[in-house]
N, C-alpha and C positions, 0 to 999 in steps of 0.2 A: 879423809884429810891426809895429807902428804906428812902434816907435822900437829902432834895433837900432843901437849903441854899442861900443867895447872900451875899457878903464881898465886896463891894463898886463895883467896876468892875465884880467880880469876881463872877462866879456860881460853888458851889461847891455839886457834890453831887455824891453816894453810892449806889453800889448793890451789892444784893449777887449772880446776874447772871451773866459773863465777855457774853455773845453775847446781853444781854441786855444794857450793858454799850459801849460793841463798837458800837451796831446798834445806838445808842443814840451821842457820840461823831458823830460821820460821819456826822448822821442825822443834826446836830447842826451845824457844820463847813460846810454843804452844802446849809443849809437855809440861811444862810449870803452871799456866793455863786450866790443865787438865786434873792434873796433880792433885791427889785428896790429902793434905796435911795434915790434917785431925788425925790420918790414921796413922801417920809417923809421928805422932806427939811434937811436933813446930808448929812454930809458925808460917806463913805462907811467905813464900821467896820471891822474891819478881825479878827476872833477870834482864840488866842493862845490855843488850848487845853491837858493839858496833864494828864497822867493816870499812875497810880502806882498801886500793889496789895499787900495787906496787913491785918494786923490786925487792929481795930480801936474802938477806944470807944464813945457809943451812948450816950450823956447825958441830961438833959434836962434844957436848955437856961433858968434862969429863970428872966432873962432883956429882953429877945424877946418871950419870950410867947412860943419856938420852940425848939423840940429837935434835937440837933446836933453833929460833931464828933470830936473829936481830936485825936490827937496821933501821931507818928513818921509817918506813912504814909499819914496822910492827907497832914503834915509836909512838906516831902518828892515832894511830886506831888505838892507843892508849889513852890519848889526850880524849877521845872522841868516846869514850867511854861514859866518863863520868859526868858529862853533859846529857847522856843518852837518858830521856823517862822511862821509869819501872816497866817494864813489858813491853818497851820498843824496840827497835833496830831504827840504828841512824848509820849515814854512812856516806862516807866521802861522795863528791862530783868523780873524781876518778874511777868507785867503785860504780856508781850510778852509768857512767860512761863505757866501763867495761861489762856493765850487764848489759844494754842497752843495744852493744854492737852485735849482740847472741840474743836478740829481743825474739825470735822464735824461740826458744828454747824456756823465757821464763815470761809466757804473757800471760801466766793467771797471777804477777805482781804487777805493783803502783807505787811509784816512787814520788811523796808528800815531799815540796818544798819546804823546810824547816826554817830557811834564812840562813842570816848570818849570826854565826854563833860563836861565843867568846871561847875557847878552849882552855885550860885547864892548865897549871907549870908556865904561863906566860908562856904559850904557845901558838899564842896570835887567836885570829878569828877564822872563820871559814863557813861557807855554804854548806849545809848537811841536808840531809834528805830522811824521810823516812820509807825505809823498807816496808810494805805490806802488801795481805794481797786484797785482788781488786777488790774484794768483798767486803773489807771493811771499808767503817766508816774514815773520810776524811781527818785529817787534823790539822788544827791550825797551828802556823807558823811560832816559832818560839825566840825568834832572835831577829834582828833586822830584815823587813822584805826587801832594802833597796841600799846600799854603799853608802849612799847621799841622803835619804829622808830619816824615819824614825830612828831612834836608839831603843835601847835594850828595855824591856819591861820594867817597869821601875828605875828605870837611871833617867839621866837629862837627857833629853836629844840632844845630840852634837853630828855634825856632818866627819865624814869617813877621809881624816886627812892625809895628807901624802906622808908626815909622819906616820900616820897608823899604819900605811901599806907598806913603809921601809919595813915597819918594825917587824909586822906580821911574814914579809918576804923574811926578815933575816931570824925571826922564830922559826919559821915554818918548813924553810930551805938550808940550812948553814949546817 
């Protein structure tokens, strides 16, 4: 990783390679996976991982001694977090797009349509994917399959209105 960070819970960190960042997500959500708990006296951790691809800017901490990233996309992959299920990887259409143009490089993955999913800060909704590889099992969608038909598990269905899409563009973009 070009930038490798922690934010209380949270490990955040950047590359400018997408099969270097999935072999690294996987590798990470499987060592927990792996991981005997019992013998460290916890409980078992499950870690939410999610991935966006973007632009971002390096700068340099000067309360932690460490250079770091901000911007709409670290942003971004924040919002996408806390939607993510315990031992998944979810991850933008962008990052899905950018593995996909390097699709030699990672085709022992498979990327689960999730739908449409609400984000998190009133950060609008968005298509996410799940990261895995071929081997596992399928999963089913967690948020709307379609703009226009179903709503969310448990809410009312409502159709995907041009209010939603301002709102979501001026979340999601501004």
């Amino acid at each position: 990783a070009i930038i490798w960070n922690t934010w209380g819970d949270a490990i955040v960190a950047a590359y400018e390679n997408g099969e270097k960042a999935i072999n690294m997500a996987l590798a990470y959500r499987d060592l927990f996976s792996e991981l005997d708990f019992n013998e460290f006296g916890i409980r078992k951790l499950n870690p939410r991982i999610a991935g966006h691809f973007g632009e971002f800017e390096k700068v340099f901490d000067q309360v932690s001694g460490k250079t770091n990233i901000h911007g709409t996309t670290v942003n971004l992959a924040a919002r996408i977090e806390p939607v993510t299920l315990p031992n998944e990887i979810f991850i933008s259409k962008d990052f899905k797009d950018m593995a996909c143009a390097g699709i030699e490089l990672v085709d022992n993955v498979r990327f689960d349509d999730m739908g449409i999913v609400k984000l998190v800060k009133n950060s609008g909704e968005m298509n996410l994917y799940r990261l895995c590889k071929k081997t596992e099992a399928p999963m089913q969608a967690i948020g709307r399959t379609s703009a226009l038909n179903n709503g969310f598990p448990g809410e009312n269905k409502s159709a995907f209105t041009q209010k939603n899409r301002s709102g979501f563009k001026k979340n999601s973009f501004d």
